[in-house]
FIKOL-590102 format. One record per residue: x, y, z of N, C-alpha, C in turn; residue in one letter. Coordinates in steps of 0.1 Angstrom, whole numbers, plus 5000, padded with zeros to 4 digits. Layout:
BEGIN
XYZXYZXYZA;...
# end
This chain:
BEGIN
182976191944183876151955183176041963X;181976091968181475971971181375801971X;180675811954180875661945182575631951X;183675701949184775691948184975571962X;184675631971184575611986183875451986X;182875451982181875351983182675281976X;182575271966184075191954185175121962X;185575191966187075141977186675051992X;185675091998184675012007184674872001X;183674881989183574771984184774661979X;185974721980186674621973187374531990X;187474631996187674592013186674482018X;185574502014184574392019184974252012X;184874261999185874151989186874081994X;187874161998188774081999188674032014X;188074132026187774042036187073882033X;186073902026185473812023186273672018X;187173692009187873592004189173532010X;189473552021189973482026189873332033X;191273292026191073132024191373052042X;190873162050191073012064192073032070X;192172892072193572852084194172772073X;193672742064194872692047195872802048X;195172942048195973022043197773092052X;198273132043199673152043199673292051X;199673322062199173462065200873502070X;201273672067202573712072202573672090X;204173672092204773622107204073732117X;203973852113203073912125201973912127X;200973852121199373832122199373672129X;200373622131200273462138201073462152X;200773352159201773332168202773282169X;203773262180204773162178204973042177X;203372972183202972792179202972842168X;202072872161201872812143203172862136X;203872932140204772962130205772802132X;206372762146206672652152205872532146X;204972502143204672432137204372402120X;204472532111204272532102205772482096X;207072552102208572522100208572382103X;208072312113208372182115209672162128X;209272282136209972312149209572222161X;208172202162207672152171207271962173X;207471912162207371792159208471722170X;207971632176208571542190207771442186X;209071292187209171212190209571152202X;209171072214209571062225210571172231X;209871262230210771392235211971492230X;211471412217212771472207212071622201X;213271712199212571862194213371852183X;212971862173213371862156214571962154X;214072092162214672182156214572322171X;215072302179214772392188214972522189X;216272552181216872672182216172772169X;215772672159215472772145214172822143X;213672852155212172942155212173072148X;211973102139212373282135211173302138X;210973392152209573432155209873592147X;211073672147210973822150210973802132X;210873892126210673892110212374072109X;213274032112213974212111213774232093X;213074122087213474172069212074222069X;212074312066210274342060210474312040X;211574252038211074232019210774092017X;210074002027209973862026208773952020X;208173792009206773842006206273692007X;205273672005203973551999203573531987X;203873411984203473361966202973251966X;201973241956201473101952202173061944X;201872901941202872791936201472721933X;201072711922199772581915199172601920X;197972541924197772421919197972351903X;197572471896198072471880199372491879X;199972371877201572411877202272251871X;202872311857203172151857204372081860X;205172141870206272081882205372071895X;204472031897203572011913203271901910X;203071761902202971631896201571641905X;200771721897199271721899198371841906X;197471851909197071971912197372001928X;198872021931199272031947199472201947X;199072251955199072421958200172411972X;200872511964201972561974202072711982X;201972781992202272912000203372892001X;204472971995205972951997205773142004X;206873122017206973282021208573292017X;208773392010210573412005211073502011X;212273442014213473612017214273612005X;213873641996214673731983214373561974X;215373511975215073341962215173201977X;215673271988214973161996213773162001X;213373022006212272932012212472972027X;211173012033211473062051210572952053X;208972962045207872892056207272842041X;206472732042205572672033204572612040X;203372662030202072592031201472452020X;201372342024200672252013199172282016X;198672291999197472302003196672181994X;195872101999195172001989193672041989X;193571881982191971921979191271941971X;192172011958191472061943191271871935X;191571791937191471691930190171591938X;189571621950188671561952187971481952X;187771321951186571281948185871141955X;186171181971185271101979185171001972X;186470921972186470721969186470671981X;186870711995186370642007184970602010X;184170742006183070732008181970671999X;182770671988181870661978181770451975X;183170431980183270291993182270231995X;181370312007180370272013179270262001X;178770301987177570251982178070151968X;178870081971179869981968179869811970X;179669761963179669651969181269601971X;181369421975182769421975182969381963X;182569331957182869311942183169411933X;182269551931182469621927184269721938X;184169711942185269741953186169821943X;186669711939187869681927188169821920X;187369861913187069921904187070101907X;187070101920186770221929188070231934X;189070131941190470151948190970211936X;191470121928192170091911192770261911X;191570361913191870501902192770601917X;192670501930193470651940195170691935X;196070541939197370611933197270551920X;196870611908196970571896197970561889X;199470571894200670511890201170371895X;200070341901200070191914198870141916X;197970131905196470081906196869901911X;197669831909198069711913198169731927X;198769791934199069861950197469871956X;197369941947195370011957194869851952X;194669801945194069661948194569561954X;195469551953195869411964195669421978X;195669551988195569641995194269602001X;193069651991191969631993191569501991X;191969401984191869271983191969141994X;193269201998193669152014192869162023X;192869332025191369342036190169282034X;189669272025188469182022188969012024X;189669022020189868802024190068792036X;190668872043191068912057189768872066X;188868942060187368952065186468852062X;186868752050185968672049186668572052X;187868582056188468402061188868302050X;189568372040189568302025190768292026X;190968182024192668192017192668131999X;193468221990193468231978194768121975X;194468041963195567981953196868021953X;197867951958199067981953199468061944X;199267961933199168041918198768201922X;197868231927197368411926198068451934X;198568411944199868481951200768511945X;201268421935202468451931202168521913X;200968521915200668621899200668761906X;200168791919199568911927201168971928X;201968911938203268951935203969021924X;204168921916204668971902204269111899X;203069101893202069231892202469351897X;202569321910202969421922204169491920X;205269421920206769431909206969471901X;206069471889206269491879205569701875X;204569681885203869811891204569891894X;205369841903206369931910207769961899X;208069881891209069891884208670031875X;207270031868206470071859206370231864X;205870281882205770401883207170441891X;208170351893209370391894210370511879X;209570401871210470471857209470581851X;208470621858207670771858208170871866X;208570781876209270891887210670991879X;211570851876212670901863212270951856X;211270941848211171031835210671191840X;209771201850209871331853210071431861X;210971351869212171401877212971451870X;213671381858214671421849214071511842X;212971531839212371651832212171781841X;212171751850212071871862213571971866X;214871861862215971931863216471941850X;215671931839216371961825216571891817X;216571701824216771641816215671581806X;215271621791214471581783214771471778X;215771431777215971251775215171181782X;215771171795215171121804213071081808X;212671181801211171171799211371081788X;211671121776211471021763211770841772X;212870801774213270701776213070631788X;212170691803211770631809209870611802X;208870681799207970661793208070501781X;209470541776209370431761209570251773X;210170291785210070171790208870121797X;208670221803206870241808206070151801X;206170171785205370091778205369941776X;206669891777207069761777205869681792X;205769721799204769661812203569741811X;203169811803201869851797200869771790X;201969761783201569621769201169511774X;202269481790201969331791200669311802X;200469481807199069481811198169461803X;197969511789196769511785196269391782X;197369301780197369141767197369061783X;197569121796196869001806195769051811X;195669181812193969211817193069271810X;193469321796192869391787192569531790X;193569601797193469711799194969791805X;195369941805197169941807196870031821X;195870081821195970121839194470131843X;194670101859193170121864192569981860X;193269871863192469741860191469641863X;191169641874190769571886190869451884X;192569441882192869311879192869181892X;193469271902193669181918192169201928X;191169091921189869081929190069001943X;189069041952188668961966188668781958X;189968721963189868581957190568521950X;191168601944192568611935192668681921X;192668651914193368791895191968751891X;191768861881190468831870190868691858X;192168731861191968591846193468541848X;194068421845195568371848196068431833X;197668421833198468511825198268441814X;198368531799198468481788199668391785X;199168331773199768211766201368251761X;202168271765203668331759203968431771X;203368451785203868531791205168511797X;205868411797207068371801208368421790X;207568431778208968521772208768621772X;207368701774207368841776207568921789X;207768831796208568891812210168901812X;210568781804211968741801212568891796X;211668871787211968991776212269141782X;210869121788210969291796211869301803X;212369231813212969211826214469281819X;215069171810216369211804216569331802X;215169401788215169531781215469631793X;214669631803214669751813215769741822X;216269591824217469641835218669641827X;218969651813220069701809219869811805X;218869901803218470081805218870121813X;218670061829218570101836220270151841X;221070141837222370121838222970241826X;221970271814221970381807221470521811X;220170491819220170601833221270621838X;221870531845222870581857223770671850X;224070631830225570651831224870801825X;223270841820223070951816222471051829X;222471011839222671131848223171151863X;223671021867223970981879225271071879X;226671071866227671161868227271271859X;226271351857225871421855226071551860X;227071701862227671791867226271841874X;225471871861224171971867223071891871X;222671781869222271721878222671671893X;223871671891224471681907224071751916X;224071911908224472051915222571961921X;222171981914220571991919219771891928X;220471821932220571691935221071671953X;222771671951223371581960223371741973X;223171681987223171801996221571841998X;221171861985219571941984218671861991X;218071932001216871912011216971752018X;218171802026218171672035217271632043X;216871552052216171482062216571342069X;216671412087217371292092216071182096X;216671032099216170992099215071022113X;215171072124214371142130213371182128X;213471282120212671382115211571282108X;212171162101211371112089210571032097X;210970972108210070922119208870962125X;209171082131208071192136207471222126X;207771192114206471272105205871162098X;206471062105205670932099205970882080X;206970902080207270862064207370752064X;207070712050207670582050207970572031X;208470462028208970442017210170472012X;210770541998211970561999212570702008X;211570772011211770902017212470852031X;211870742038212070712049213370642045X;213670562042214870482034215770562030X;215770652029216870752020217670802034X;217170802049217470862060218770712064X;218170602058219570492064218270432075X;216970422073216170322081215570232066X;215870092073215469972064214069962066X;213370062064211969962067211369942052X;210669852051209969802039209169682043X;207469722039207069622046206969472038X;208069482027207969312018208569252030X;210069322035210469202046210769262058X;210069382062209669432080208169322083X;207469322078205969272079205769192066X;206569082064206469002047204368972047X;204069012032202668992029202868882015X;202168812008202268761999202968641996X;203568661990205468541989206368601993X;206768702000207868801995208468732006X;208268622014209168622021209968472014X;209468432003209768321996211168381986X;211068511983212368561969213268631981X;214368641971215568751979215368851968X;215568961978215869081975216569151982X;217269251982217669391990217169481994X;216669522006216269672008217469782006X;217269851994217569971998217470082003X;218870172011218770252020219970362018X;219670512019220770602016221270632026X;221870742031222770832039222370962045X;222370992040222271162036220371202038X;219771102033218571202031218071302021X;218771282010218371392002218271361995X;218271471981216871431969217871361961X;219471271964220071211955220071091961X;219371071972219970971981218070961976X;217471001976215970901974215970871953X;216570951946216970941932217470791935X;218670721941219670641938218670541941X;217470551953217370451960215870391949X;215270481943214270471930214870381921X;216070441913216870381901217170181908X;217970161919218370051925217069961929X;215670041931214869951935214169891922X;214269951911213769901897214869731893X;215669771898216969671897216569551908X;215769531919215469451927213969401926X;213469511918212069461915212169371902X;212969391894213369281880213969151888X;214769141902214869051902214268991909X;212769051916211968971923211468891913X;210668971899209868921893210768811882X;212068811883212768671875212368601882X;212468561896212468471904210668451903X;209668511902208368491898208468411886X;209168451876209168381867209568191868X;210568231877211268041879210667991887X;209668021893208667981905207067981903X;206768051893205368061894204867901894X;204067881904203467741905202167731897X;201567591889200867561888199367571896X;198267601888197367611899196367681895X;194967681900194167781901194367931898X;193768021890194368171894193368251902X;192068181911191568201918190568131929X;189968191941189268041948188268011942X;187867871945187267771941185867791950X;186167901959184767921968183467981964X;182467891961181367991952180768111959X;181368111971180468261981180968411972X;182368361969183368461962183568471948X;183468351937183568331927182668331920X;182668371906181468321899181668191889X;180668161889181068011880181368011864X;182267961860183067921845181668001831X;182268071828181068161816180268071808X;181067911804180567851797179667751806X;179467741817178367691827176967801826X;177167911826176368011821175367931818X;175367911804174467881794173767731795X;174667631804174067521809173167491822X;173767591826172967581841172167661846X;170567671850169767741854170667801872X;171067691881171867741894173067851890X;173767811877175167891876174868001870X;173668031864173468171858172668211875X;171868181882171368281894172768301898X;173568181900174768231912175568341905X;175668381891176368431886175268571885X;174068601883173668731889173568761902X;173468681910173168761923174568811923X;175968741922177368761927177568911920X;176668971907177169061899176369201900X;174869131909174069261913174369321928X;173869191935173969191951175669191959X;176069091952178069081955177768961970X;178368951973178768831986178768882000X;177868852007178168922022179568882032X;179868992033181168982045180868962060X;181668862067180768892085180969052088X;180569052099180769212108182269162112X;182669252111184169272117184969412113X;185969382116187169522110188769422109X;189169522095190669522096191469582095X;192669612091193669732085194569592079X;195069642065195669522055197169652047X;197969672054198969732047199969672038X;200469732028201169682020202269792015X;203369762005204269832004204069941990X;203970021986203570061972204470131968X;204670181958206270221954206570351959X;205570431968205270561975205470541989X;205570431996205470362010204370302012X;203870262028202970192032201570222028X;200770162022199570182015198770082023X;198070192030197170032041195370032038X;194569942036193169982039192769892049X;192070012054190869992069189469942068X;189269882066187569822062186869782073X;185269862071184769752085183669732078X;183069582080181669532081180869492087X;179669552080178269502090177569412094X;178169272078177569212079176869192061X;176769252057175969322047176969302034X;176469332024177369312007178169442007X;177969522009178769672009179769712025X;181069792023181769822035181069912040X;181069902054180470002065181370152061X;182670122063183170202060184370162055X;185270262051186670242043187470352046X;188670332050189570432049190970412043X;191370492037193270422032193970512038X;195070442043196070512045196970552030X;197170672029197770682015198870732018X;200170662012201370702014201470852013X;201470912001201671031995200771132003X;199871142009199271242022200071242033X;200871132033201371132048202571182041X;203071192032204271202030204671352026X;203271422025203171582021203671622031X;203571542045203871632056205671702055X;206371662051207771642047208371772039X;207171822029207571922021208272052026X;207172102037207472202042209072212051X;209072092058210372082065211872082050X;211371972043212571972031212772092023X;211872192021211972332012212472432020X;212472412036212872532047214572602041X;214872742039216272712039216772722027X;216172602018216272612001216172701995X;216272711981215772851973214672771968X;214172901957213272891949212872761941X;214472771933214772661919214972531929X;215172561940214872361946213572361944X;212372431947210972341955210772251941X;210872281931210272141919210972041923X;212371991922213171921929212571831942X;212371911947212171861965210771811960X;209771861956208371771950208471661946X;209771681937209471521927210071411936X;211171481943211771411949210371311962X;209571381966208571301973207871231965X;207871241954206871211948205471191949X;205071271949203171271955202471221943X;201471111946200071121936199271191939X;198471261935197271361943195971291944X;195871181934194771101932194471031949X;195571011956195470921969195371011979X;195871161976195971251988194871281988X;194271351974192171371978191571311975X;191871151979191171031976190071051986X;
# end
């Protein structure tokens, strides 16, 4: 009896012991009425605005709500995102996001970086937007050294950008549609995926994670024939795209799952700081190509689009329509790309022509120190935001003076955008939260960046 005793003791110390924190999802009577107020998304004010004043459920009268985990292993969480869903029967009361399991200190790891190497470190945070995380960080750096870059690499940098966004746009479709059932939809957004894959590899010799957009302008100008292989793509994917619409846009059960499901006013999307299509889906234009034009973008026409409603059909429509604006940014790249350089001519930044290498005792030092040591930046600071197919992707850089950043921080769309979940799943059932995920679409790579 004893052992027995002891036995049972010990399993009580255990589990005191393993409790996960203030992460954790703890029942409505062990908390107060702030955190509960704030976990719902009750308490969020904007100039005095109360989100939600009246929907505090402090009193609990059901005692069959329970607590469940949701992933991190889970392959509807589009990555390792951990959920505390609390249920009343197949609804959604309160949700917890939990991050973190993907880890791997790239801000920090920044700092023992030079700027040259930079590149190569942004590249892997949203890795369905490695174009986004470099141009980003690229800006900030010219920002800081007072460079202005070639025409030409502007309007290569653009394109790119475009073409990025087109690329994890039709990721978004393929497994979104796989999340409501549709298995077409994966096959035939991936088979387009590849079409701007290819034309990665054959311009930078590589299909993701390229560190193609350096401090200065692109690693190398576009191949010999890229003008009919843009032509090419541009056509192939926006007449798909129109085979999307007609394979699930009137779609019965993708409706059901879809139109109504986890609205958000534009308010709400304010105070929690969204931005991208999530914010856009509420009927706010913001988009920083033409709220804050960076690049050329104030040179092409395009459309912002913007939904109604807020919900996970209104940010679906506004994905499918922006692949359709991003083909016709990059036509108009195509009828404009200017002659030129495809990077600066400044040797603080550049390294000299490979075939100078071998002739010159000055262009081989200048071309090791630039590959050991890298280029010193003044002391200063900036913040360089840009648009990425997730929202505003901004980097903060400060220098000391020195070849390496003092420090680094990004703003990552998809962190800020987790904030969202818990308010969009309130209410819902069960069979929405995969839905309402994709519909945000999170990279996790940028959230535990």
């Amino acid at each position: 009896m004893t052992d027995q005793i002891r036995s049972v003791d010990r399993l009580d110390l255990l589990a005191a012991e393993t409790t996960e924190g203030p992460q954790e999802l703890r029942p409505r009577e062990e908390i107060s009425p702030d955190e509960i107020g704030r976990e719902i998304g009750a308490v969020l004010r904007l100039q005095g605005l109360n989100l939600d004043p009246n929907a505090i459920d402090i009193e609990n009268p059901d005692d069959e709500r329970m607590i469940i985990n949701m992933g991190p292993s889970h392959p509807s969480t589009h990555g390792v995102l951990r959920l505390m869903l609390e249920l009343d029967g197949e609804y959604v009361m309160r949700t917890k996001t939990i991050i973190g399991y993907l880890h791997t200190g790239m801000e920090k790891t920044a700092e023992t970086l030079s700027y040259v190497q930079g590149g190569t470190n942004v590249t892997r945070m949203d890795y369905l937007s490695p174009i986004g995380n470099e141009t980003a960080y690229s800006l900030a750096v010219e920002s800081l050294l007072g460079i202005a870059i070639p025409v030409r690499a502007t309007w290569i940098r653009m394109m790119m950008n475009e073409l990025n966004r087109i690329a994890s746009h039709l990721v978004w479709m393929a497994t979104n549609g796989m999340d409501v059932g549709s298995t077409s939809m994966m096959i035939y957004g991936l088979r387009e995926r590849e079409l701007i894959l290819a034309f990665y590899e054959k311009t930078a010799g590589l299909r993701m994670n390229l560190n193609y957009v350096r401090p200065g302008g692109v690693a190398a100008d576009l191949p010999d024939g890229w003008e009919d292989d843009i032509a090419l793509l541009c056509d192939s994917i926006y007449e798909r795209t129109f085979e999307y619409d007609q394979l699930l846009t009137g779609q019965p059960i993708f409706r059901e799952r879809m139109i109504g499901v986890a609205p958000i006013t534009a308010e709400e999307a304010l105070a929690l700081g969204l931005t991208g299509p999530l914010l856009r889906s509420t009927g706010v234009a913001w988009d920083l190509r033409r709220s804050m034009p960076y690049l050329a973008y104030d040179e092409v026409e395009f459309d912002v689009i913007v939904g109604t409603y807020g919900d996970n059909f209104d940010r679906y429509a506004i994905r499918l329509n922006e692949i359709r604006e991003s083909i016709r940014i990059v036509r108009q790249c195509l009828e404009k790309m200017p002659a030129g350089d495809y990077r600066s001519q400044d040797p603080k930044v550049t390294p000299p022509p490979r075939a100078r290498i071998g002739e010159s005792m000055e262009a081989l030092i200048h071309h090791f120190k630039l590959f050991t040591e890298g280029f010193h930046v003044p002391a200063g600071e900036t913040y360089v935001g840009i648009e990425s197919p997730r929202g505003e992707i901004g980097c903060y850089l400060v220098a000391d003076g020195g070849a390496k950043p003092y420090r680094m921080h990004t703003r990552a769309p998809s962190f800020t955008n987790l904030q969202a979940v818990p308010l969009l799943l309130r209410g819902g059932t069960l069979s929405d939260t995969v839905t309402v995920i994709s519909t945000v679409d999170p990279v996790m790579g940028e959230v535990d960046r």
